[in-house]
C-alpha positions as CSV (number, residue, x, y, z in Angstrom):
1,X,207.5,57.3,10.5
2,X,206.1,53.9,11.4
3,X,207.4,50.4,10.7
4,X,204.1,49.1,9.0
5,X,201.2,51.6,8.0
6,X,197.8,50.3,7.4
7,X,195.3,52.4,4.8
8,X,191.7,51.3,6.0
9,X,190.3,50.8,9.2
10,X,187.7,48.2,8.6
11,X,187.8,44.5,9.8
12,X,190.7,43.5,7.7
13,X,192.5,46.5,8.5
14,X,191.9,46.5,12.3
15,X,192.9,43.0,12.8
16,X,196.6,43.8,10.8
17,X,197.0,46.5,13.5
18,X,195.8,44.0,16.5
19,X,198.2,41.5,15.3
20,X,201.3,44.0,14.4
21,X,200.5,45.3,18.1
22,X,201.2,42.6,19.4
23,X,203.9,41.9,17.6
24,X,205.6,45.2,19.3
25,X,205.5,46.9,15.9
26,X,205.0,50.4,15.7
27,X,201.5,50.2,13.3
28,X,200.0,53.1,12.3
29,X,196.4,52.9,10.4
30,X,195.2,55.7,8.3
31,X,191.5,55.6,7.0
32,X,189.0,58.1,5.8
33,X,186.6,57.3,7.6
34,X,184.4,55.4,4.6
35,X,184.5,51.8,6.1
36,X,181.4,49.9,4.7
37,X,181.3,48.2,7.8
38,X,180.0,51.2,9.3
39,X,176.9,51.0,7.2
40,X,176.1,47.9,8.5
41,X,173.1,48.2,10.6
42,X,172.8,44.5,12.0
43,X,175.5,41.5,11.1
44,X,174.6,37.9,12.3
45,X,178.0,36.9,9.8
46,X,180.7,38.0,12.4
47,X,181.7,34.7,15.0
48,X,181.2,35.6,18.4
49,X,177.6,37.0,18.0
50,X,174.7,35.3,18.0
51,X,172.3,37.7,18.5
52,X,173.8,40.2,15.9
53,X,176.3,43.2,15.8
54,X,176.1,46.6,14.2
55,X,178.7,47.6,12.5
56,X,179.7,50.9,14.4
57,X,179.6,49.2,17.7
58,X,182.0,46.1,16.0
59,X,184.5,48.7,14.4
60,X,184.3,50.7,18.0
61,X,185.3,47.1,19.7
62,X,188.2,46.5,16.9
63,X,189.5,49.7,17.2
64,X,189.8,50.1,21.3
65,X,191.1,46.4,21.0
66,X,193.7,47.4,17.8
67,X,195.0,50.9,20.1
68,X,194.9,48.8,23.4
69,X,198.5,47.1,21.7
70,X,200.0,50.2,20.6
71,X,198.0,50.6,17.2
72,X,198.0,54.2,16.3
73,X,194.6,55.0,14.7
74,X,194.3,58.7,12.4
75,X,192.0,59.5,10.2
76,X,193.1,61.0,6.4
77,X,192.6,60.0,3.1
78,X,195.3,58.8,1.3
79,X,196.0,60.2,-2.1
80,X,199.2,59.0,-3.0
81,X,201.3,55.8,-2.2
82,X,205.0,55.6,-3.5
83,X,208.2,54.0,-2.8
84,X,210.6,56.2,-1.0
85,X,214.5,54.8,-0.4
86,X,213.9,51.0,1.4
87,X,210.1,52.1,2.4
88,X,207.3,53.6,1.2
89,X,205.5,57.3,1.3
90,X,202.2,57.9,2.0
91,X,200.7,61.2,1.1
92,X,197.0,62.5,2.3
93,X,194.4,64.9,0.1
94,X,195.2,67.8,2.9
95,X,199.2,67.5,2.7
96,X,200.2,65.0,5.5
97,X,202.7,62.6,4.6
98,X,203.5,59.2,6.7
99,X,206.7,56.9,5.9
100,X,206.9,53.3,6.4
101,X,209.0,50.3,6.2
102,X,205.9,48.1,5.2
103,X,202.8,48.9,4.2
104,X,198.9,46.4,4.2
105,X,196.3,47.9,1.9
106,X,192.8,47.4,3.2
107,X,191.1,49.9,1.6
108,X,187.5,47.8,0.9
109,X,185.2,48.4,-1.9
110,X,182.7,50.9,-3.1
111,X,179.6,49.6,-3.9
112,X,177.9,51.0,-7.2
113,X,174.3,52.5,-5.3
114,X,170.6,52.6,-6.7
115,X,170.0,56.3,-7.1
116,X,168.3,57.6,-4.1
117,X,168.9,60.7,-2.3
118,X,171.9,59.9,0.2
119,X,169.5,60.6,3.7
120,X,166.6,58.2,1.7
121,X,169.5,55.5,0.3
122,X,170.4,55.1,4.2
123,X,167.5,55.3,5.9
124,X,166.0,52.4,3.5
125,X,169.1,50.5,4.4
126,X,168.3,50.6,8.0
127,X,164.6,49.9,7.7
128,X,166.2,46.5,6.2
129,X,164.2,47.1,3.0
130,X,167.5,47.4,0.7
131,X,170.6,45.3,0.6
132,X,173.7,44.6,-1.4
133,X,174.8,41.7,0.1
134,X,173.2,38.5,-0.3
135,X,175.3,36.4,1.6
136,X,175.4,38.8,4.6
137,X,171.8,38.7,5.1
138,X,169.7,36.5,2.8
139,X,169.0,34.4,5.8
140,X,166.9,36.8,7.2
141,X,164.7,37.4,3.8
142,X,163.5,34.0,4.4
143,X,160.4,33.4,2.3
144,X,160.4,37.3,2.2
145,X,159.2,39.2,-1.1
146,X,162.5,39.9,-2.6
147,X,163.0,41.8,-5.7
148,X,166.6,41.9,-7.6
149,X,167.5,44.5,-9.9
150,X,169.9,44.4,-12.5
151,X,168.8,42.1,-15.4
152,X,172.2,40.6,-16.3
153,X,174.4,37.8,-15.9
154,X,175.4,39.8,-12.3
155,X,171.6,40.0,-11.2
156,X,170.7,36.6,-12.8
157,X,173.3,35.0,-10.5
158,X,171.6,37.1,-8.0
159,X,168.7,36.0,-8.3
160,X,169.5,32.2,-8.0
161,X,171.6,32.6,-5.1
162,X,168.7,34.1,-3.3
163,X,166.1,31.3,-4.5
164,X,167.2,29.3,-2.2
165,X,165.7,31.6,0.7
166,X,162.2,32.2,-0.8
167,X,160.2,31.3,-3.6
168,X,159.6,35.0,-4.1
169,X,162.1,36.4,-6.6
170,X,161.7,38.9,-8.9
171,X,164.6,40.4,-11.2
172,X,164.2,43.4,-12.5
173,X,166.0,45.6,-15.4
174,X,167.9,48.8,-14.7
175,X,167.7,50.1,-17.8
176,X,167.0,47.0,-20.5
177,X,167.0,43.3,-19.8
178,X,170.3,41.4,-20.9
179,X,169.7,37.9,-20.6
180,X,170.2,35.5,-22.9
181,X,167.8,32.7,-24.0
182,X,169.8,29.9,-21.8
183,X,169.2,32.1,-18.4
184,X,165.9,33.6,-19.3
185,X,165.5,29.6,-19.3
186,X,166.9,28.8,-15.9
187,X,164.7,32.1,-14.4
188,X,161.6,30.0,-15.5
189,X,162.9,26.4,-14.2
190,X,163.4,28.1,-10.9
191,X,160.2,30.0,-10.5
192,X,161.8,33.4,-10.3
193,X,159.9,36.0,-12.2
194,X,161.6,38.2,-15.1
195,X,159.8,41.6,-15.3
196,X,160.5,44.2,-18.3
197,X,160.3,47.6,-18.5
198,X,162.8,50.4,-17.4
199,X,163.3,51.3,-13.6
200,X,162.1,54.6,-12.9
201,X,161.8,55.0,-9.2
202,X,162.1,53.3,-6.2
203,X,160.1,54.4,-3.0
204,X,161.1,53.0,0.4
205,X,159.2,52.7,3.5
206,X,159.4,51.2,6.5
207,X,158.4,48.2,5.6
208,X,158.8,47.5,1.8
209,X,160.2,49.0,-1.2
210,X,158.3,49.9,-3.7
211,X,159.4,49.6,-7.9
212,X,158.2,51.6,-10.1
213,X,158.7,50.5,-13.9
214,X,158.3,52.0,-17.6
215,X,154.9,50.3,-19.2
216,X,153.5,49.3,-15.5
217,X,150.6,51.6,-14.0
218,X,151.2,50.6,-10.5
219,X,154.3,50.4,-8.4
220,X,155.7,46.9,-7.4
221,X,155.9,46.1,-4.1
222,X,158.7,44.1,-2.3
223,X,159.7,43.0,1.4
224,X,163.6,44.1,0.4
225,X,165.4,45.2,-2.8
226,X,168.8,43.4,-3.5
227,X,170.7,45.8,-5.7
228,X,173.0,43.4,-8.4
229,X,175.1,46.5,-10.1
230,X,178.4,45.4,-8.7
231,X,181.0,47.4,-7.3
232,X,184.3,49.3,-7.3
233,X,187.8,48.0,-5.5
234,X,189.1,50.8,-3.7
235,X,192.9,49.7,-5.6
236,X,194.2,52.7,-6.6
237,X,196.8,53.0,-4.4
238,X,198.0,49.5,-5.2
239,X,197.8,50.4,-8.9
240,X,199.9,53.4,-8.7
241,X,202.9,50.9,-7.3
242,X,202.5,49.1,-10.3
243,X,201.0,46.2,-9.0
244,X,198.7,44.0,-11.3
245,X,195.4,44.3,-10.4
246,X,192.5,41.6,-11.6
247,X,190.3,42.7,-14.3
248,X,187.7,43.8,-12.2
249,X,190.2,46.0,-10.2
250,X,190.7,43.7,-7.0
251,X,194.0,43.4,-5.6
252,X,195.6,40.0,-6.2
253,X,195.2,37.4,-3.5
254,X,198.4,36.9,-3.7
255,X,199.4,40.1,-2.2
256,X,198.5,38.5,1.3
257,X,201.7,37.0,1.0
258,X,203.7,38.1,-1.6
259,X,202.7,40.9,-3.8
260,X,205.5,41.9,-6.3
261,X,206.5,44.6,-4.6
262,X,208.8,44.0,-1.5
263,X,207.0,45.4,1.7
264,X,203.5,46.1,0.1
265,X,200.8,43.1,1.4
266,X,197.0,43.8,1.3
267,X,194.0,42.4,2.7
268,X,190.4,42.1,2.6
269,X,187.6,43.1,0.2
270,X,190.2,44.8,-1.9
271,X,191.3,41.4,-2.4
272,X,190.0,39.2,-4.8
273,X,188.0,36.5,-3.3
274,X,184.8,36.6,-0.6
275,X,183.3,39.9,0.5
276,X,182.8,39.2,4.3
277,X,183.5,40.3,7.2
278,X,185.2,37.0,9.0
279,X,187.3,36.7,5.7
280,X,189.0,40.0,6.4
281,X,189.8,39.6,9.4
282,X,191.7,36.1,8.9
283,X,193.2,38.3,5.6
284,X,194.1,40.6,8.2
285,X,195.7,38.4,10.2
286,X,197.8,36.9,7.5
287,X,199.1,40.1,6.0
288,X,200.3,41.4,9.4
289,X,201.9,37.7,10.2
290,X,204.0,38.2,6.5
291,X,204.8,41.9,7.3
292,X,206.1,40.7,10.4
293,X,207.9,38.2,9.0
294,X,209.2,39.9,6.1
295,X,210.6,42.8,8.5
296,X,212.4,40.0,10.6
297,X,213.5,38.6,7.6
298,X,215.0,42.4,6.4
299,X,216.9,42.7,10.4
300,X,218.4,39.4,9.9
301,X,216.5,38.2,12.8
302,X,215.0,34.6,11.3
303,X,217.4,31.5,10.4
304,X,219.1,31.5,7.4
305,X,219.0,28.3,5.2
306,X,222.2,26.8,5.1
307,X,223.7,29.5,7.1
308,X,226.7,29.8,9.6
């Protein structure tokens, strides 16, 4: 039993716990250990540090900072979330079952990955030769040799968000291009190079990436690869509430505040809005301030308008 209990244990989950802490709740957070902040090898996006952080050694600092205040930090997955009496139940894949008065959702997204074998997909990330996130880390793919892949609206968009780092952009199909005439049109008014032909391989090194396609005889070769094959929320605890998710799954931003269902808040890339890491946190922040308030609110302990 806990007052709130928070599913994920990434920046937007970590800072609901800090906050709650400090708030003398009694916060429990439950993860499964698949934050995608862990897979960050350097961040220079996260305030506080200039010269970079990794993302272990920022989730290590969250965490000792979250359990310094009380925050009670145990690692499950959760299969099943459910309203139980004036609270909620939370049921893990191995049996354990948590209850809570109030409960954040923080639960992150899974990105949808090229299709490298796990040890070569992770490696490549930390060699700095693959990336999925633009906005993380375009800045430091200035002027670099960067290739996109995903020949859609998604990777077109891609694409023209990178432009603006180097003059070196090349998107590439997965399977068969799908742009239409107008943004085959805006590739060529911003000097990024369309290439045809069906993705067979990638090859990292150290160094570069190397694209193989269908039609080509010799592999293409690129400083970084910016995957644009979008992603999965992680919602499906939110969903089984009943809550209305987006249309690409996300949670609601309105469920930092007030989600429909009394008690449930969420935060962070499960949220619709920006992927990043600063973001969570403040959507942290918030969803622990309204829990608070909401359980103050349910103990009679705030000002009633127009009360006695």
């Amino acid at each position: 039993m806990a007052e709130v209990v928070v599913v994920g244990a990434g920046p937007a989950g970590l800072t609901a716990a800090l906050y709650l802490g400090r708030y003398h709740r009694d916060v429990v957070v439950v993860h499964d250990g698949c934050s995608r902040a862990l897979r960050i090898p350097t961040t220079h996006n996260a305030p506080g540090f200039p010269d970079g952080v990794d993302g272990p050694e920022l989730i290590d600092r969250m965490t000792r900072h979250a359990t310094c205040y009380g925050a009670r930090i145990e690692e499950a997955e959760i299969a099943r979330l459910e309203t139980s009496g004036d609270g909620f139940r939370l049921t893990a894949s191995d049996g354990r079952l948590w209850t809570a008065r109030a409960v954040i959702l923080a639960t992150g997204i899974q990105l949808n990955h090229v299709d490298l074998d796990h040890d070569v997909h992770e490696q490549a990330i930390k060699d700095g030769v693959l990336r999925y996130c633009p906005i993380c880390d375009g800045y430091e793919h200035t002027d670099a040799r960067i290739g996109v892949i995903g020949c859609d609206s998604d990777g077109a968009a891609e694409a023209l968000f990178l432009r603006q780092y180097s003059p070196h952009i090349t998107l590439m199909p997965l399977s068969h291009p799908e742009l239409t005439s107008e943004q085959a049109e805006e590739m060529r008014r911003a000097g990024i190079t369309v290439v045809t032909g069906e993705l067979e391989a990638l090859e990292p090194h150290s160094d570069r990436m190397e694209v193989r396609l269908r039609g080509h005889k010799a592999p293409s070769s690129f400083d970084v690869i910016y995957p644009a094959l979008g992603c999965r929320p992680r919602s499906e605890l939110a969903a089984q509430l009943g809550i209305d998710l987006e249309e690409g799954g996300c949670v609601p931003d309105r469920a930092l505040a007030d989600s429909g269902m009394p008690g449930f808040f969420a935060a962070g890339d499960v949220v619709q809005g920006l992927d990043q890491i600063s973001v969570a946190m403040g959507q942290g922040a918030l969803a622990a301030t309204r829990a608070h308030n909401w359980l103050r609110e349910k103990d009679r302990h705030t000002l009633q308008a127009g009360g006695d």
